[in-house]
MMTF fields as JSON, N, C-alpha, C and O atoms, coordinates in Angstrom:
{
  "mmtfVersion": "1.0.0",
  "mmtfProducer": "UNKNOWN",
  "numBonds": 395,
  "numAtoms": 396,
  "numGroups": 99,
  "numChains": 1,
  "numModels": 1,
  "chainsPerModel": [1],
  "groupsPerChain": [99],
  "chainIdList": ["A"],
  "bondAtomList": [4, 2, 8, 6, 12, 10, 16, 14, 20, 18, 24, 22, 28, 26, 32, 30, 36, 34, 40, 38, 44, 42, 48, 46, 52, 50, 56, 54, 60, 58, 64, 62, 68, 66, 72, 70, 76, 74, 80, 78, 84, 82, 88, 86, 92, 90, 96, 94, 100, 98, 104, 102, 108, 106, 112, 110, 116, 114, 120, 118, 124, 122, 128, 126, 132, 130, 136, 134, 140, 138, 144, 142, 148, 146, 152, 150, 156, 154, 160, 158, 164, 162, 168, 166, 172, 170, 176, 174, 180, 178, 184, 182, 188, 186, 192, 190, 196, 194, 200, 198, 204, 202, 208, 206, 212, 210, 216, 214, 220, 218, 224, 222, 228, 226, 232, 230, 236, 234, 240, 238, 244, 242, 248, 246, 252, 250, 256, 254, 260, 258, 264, 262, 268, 266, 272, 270, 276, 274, 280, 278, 284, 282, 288, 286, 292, 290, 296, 294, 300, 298, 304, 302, 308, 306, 312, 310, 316, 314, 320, 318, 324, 322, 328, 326, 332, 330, 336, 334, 340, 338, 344, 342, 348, 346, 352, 350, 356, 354, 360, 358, 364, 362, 368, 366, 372, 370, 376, 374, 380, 378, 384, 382, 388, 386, 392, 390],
  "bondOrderList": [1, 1, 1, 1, 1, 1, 1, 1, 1, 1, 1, 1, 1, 1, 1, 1, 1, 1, 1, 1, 1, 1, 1, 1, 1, 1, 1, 1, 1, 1, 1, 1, 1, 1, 1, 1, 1, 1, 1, 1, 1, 1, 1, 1, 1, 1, 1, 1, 1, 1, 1, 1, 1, 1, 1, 1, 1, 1, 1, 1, 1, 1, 1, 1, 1, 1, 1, 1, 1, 1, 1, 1, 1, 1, 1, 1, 1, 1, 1, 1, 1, 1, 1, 1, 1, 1, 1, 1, 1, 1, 1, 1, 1, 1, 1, 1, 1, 1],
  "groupList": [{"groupName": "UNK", "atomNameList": ["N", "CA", "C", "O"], "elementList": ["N", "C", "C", "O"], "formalChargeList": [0, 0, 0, 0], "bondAtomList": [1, 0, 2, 1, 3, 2], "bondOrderList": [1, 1, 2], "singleLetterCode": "X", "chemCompType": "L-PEPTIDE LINKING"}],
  "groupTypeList": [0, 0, 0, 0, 0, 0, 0, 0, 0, 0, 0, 0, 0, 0, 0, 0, 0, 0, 0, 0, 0, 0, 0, 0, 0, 0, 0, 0, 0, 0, 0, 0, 0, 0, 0, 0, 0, 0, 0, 0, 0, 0, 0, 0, 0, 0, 0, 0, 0, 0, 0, 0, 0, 0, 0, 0, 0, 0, 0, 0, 0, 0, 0, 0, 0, 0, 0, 0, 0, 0, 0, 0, 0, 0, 0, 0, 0, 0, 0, 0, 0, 0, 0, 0, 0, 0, 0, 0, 0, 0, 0, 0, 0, 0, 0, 0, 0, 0, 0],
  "groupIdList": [1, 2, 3, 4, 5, 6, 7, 8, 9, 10, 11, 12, 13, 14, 15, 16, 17, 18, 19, 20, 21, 22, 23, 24, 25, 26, 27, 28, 29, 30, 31, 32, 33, 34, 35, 36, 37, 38, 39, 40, 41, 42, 43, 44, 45, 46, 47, 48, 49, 50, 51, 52, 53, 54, 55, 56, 57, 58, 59, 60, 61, 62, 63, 64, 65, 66, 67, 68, 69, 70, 71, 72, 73, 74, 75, 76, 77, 78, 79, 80, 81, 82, 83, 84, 85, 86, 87, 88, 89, 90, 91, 92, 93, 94, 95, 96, 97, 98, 99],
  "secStructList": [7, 7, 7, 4, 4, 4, 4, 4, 4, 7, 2, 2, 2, 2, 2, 2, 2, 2, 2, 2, 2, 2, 2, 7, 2, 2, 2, 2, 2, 2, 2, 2, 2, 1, 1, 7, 2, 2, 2, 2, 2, 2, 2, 2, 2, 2, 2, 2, 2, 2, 2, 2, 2, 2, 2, 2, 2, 2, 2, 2, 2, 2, 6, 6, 7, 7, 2, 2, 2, 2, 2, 2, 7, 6, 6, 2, 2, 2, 2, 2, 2, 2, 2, 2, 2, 2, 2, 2, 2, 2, 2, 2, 2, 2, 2, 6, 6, 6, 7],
  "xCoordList": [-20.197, -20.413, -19.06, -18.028, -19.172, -17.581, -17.833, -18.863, -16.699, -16.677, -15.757, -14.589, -16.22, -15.412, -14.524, -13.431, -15.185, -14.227, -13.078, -12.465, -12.58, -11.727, -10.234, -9.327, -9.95, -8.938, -8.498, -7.385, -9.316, -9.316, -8.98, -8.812, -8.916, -8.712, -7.121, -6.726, -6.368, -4.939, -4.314, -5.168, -2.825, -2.887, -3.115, -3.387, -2.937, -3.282, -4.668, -4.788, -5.913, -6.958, -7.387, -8.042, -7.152, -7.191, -6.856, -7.386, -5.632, -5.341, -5.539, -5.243, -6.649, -7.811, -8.857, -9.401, -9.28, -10.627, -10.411, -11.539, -8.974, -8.696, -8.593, -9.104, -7.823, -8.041, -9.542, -9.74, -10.178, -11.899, -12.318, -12.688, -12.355, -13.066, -12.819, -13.797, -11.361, -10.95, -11.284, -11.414, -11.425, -11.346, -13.144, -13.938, -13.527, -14.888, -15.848, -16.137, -16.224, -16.654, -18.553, -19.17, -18.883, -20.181, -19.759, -20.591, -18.665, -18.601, -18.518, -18.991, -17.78, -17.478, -19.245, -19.575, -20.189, -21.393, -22.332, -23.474, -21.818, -22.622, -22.509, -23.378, -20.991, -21.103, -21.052, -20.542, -21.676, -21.915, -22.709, -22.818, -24.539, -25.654, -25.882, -26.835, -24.516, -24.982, -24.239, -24.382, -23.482, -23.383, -21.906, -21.487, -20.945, -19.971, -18.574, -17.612, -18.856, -17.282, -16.108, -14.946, -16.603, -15.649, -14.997, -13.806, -15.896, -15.265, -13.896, -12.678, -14.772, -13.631, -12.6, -11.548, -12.686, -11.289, -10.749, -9.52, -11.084, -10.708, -10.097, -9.349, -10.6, -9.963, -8.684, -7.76, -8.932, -8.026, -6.587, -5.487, -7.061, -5.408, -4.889, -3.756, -5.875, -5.07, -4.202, -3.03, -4.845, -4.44, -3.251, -2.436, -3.371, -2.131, -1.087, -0.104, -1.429, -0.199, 0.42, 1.626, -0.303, -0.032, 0.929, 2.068, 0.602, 1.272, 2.665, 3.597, 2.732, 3.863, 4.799, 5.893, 4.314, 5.323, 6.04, 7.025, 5.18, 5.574, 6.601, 7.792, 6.239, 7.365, 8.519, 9.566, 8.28, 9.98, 10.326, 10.767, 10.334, 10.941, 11.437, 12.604, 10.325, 11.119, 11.956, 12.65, 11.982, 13.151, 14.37, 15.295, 14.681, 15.301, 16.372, 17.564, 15.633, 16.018, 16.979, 18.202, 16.096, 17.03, 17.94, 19.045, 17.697, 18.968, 19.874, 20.473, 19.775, 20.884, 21.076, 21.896, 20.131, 19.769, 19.624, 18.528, 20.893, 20.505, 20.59, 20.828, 20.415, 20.924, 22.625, 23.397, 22.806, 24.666, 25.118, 26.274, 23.911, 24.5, 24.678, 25.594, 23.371, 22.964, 23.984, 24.1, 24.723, 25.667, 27.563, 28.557, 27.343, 28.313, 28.793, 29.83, 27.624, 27.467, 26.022, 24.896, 26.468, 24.844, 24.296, 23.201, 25.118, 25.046, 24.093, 23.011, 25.373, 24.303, 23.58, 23.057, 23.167, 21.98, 20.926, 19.896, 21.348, 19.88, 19.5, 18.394, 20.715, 20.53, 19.542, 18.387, 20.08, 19.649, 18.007, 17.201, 17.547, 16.205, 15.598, 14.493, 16.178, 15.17, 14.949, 13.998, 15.892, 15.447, 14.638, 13.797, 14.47, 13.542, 11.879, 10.806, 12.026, 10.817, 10.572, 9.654, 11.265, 10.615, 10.356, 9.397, 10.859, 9.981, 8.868, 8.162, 8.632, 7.666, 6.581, 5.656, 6.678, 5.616, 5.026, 3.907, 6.083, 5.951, 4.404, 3.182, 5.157, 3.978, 2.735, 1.657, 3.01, 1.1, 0.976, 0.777, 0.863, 0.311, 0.018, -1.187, 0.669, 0.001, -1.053, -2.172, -1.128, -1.649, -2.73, -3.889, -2.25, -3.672, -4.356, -5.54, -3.779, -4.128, -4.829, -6.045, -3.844, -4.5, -4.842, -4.644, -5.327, -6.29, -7.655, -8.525],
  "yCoordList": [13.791, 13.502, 13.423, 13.039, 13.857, 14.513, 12.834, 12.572, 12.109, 11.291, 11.611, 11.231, 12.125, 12.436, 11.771, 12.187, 10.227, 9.75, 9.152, 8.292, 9.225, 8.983, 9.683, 8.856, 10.476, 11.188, 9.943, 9.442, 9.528, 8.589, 6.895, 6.024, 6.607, 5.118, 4.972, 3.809, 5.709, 5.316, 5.223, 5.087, 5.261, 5.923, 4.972, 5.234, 3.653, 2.522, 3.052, 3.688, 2.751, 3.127, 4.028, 3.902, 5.224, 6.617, 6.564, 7.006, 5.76, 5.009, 4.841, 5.225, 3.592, 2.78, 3.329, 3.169, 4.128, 4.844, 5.497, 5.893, 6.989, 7.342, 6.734, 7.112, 5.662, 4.633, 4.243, 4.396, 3.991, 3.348, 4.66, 4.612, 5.86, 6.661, 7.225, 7.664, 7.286, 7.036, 6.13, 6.348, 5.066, 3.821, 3.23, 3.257, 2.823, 2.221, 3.195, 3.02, 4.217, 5.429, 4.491, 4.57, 3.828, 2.6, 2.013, 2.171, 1.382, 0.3, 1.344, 0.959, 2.721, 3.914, 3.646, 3.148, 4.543, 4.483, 3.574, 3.875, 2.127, 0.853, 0.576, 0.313, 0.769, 0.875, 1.812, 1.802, 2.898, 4.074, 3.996, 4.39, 3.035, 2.779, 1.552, 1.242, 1.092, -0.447, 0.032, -0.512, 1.086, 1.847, 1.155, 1.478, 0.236, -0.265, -0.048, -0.799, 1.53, 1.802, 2.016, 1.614, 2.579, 2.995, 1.619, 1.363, 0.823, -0.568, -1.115, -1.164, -1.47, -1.644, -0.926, -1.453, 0.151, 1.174, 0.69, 0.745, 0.352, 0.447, -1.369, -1.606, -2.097, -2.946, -3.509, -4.21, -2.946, -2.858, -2.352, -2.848, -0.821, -0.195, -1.376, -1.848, -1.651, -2.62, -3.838, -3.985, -4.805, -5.075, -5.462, -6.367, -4.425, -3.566, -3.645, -4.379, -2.612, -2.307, -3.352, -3.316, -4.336, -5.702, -6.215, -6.495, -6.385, -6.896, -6.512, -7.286, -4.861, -4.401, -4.069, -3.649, -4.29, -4.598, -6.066, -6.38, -6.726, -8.696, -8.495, -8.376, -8.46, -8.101, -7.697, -8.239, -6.355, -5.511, -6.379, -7.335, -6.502, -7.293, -8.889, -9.273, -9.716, -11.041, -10.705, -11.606, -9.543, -9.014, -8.677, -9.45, -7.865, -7.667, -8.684, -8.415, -10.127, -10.819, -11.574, -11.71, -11.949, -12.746, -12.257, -12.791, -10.996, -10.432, -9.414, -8.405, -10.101, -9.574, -8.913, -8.999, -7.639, -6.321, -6.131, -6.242, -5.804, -6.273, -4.89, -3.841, -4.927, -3.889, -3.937, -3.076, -4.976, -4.864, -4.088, -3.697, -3.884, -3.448, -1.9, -1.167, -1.583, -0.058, 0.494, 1.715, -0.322, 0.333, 0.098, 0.821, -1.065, -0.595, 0.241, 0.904, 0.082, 0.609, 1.463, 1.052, 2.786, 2.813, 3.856, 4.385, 3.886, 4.246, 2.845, 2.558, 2.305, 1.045, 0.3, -0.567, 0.254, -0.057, 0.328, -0.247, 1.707, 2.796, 2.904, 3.177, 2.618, 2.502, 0.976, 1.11, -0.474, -1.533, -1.536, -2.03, -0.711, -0.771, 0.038, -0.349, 1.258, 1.877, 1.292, 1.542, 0.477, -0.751, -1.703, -2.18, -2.216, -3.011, -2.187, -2.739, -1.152, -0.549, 0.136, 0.957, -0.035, 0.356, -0.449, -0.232, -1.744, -3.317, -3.867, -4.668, -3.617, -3.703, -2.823, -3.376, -1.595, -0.769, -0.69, -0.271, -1.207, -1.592, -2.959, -2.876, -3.859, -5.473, -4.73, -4.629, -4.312, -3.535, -2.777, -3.959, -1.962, -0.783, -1.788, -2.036, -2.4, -3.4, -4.416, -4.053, -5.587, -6.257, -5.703, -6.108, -4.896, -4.767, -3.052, -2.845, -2.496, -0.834, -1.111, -1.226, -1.205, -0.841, -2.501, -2.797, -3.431, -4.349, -4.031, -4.666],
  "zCoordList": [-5.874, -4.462, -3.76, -4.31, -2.387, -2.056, -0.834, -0.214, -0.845, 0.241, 1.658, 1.731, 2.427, 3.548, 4.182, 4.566, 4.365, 5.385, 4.286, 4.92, 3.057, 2.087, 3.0, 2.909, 3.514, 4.553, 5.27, 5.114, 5.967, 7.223, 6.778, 7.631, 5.097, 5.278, 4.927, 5.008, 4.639, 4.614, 3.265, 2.389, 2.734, 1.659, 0.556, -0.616, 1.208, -0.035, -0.453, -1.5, 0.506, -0.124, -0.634, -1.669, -0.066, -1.312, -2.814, -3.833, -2.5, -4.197, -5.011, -6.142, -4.146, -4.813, -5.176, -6.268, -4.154, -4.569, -5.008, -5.302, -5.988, -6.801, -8.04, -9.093, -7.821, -9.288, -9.582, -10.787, -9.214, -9.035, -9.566, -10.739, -8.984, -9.629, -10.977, -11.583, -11.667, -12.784, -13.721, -14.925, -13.127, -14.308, -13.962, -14.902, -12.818, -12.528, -11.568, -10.384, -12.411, -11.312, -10.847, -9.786, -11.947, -11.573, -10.229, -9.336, -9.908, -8.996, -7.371, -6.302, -7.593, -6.718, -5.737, -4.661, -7.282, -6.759, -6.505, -6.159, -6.696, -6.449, -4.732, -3.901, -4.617, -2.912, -2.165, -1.045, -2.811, -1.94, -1.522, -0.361, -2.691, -2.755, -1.462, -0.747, -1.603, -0.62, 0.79, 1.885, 0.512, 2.223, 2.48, 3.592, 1.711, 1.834, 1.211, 1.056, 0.844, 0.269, 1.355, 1.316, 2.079, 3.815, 4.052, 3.879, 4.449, 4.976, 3.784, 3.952, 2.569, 1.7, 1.5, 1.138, 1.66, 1.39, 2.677, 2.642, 3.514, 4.573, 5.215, 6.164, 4.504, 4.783, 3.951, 4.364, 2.553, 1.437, 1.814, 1.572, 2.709, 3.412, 4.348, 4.443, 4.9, 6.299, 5.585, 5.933, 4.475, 4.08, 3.345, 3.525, 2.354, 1.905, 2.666, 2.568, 3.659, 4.571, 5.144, 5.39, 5.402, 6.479, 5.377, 5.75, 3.993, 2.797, 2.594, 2.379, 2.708, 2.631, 3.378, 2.999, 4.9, 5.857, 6.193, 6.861, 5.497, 5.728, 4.604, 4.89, 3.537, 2.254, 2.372, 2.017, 3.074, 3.618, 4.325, 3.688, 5.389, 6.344, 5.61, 5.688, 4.899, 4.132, 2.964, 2.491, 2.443, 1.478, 2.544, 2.291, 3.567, 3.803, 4.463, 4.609, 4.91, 5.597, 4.603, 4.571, 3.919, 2.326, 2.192, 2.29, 1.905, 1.287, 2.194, 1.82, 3.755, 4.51, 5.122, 6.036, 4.753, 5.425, 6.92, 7.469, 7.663, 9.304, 10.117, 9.519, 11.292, 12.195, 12.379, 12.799, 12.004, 12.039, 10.618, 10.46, 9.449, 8.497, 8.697, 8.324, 9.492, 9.382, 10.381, 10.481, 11.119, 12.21, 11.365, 11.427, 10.754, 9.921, 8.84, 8.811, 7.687, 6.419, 6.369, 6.086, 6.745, 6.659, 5.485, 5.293, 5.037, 3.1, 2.382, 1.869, 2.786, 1.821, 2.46, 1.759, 4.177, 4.362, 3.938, 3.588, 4.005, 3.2, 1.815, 1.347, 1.16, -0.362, -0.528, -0.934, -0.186, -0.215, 0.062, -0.727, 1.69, 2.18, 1.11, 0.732, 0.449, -0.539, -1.79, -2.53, -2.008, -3.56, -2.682, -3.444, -1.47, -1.15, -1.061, -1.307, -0.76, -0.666, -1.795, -1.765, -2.913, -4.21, -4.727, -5.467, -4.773, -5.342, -4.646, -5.259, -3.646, -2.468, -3.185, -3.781, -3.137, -3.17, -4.865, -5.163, -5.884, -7.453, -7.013, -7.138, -6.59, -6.06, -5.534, -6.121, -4.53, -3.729, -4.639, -4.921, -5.523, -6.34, -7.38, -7.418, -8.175, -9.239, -8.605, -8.968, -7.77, -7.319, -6.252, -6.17, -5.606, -4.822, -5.27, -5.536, -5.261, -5.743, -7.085, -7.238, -8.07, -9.282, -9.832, -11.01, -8.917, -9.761, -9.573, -10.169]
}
């Protein structure tokens, strides 16, 4: 069964509902049956996303990451923000994706 609106919930949830159909393809078609997979994929991305933008931003703050850096250093502003958004996106893919 092809789910259409899967395009439309964002890339966390595609994820999920890629992982789900891999690992729990039962639970896929339990809320297909109850008419509630859309919503969940769909609140899961918002989620997510809300998760991983609060994250970046309180990593970056800790550890310094400013607009004075990116106008001074902006090698290693960019180097620093991409280790923050690869520990960021390591946390949402374990914890919310692939649980």
């Amino acid at each position: 069964m092809k789910d259409e609106f899967v395009a439309r919930v964002g890339v966390w949830g595609q994820r999920h509902y890629n992982y789900l159909k891999k690992k729990s393809p039962t639970v896929i078609n339990v809320m297909r049956m109850k008419g509630t997979l859309e919503q969940y994929l769909t609140d899961l991305n918002r989620d997510t996303q809300e998760t991983y933008d609060l994250m970046i931003r309180q990593y970056a703050e800790i550890e310094g990451v400013t607009e004075d850096l990116k106008q001074t250093d902006a090698m290693e502003y960019t180097r620093r923000m991409n280790s923050i958004r690869n520990r960021v996106e390591e946390f949402v893919l374990r914890d919310f994706v692939y649980a």
